[in-house]
N, C-alpha and C positions, 0 to 999 in steps of 0.2 A: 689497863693503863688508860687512863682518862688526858689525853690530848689533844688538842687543834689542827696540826700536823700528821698527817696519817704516813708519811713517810721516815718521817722521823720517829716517828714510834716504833715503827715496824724497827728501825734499825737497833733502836734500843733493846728492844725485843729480841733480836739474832742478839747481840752484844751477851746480853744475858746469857741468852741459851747454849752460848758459845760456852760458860764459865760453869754452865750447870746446866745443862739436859733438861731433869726433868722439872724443871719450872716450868710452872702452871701462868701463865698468861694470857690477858685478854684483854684490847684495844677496846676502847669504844671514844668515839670522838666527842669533844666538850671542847668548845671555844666561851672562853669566860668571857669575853666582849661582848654575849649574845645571852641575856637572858632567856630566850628561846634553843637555844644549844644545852644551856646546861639543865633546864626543865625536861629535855628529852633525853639529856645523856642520865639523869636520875631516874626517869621514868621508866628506861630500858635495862638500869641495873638493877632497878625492883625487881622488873619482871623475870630478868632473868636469874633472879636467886641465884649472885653472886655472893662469895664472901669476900669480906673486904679485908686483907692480913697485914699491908704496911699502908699509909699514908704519907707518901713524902711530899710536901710542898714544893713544888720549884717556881714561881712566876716573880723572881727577883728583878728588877727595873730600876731605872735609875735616870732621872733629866727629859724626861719624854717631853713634847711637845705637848701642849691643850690640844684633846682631842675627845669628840664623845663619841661613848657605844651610840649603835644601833638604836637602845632604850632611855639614847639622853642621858646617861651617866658616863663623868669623868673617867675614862679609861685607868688615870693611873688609882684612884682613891676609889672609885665608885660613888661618888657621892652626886647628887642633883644639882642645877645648875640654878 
């Protein structure tokens, strides 16, 4: 599970495991607001030859304030300023 939240994930994690045992899960932390988060959360799922079996999108937003990453990009679009 690729998250920014390590507590929340953790919790989705039991939620799962509650429903089904033996799933196979693995955190690893990725904050999209940080192109330096996600360069290392991809570079540690190289390494560690995961396989990757569902992809769900979650980062639905809606009204946010103008705000930019770390790397000078629009939080909600990504885009340069």
């Amino acid at each position: 599970m690729a998250c920014r939240d390590s507590s929340k994930a953790y919790q989705a994690i039991d939620k799962i495991r509650s429903c089904k045992e033996e799933a196979k899960l693995t955190f690893l932390k990725c904050d999209l607001t940080s192109l330096s988060s996600v360069k290392q959360f991809c570079d540690l799922f190289l390494k560690m030859n995961l396989k990757l079996n569902i992809l769900i999108m979650n980062a639905a937003v809606n009204a946010l304030p103008y705000i930019l990453t770390e790397d000078g990009f629009e939080t909600t679009f990504q885009r340069k300023n």
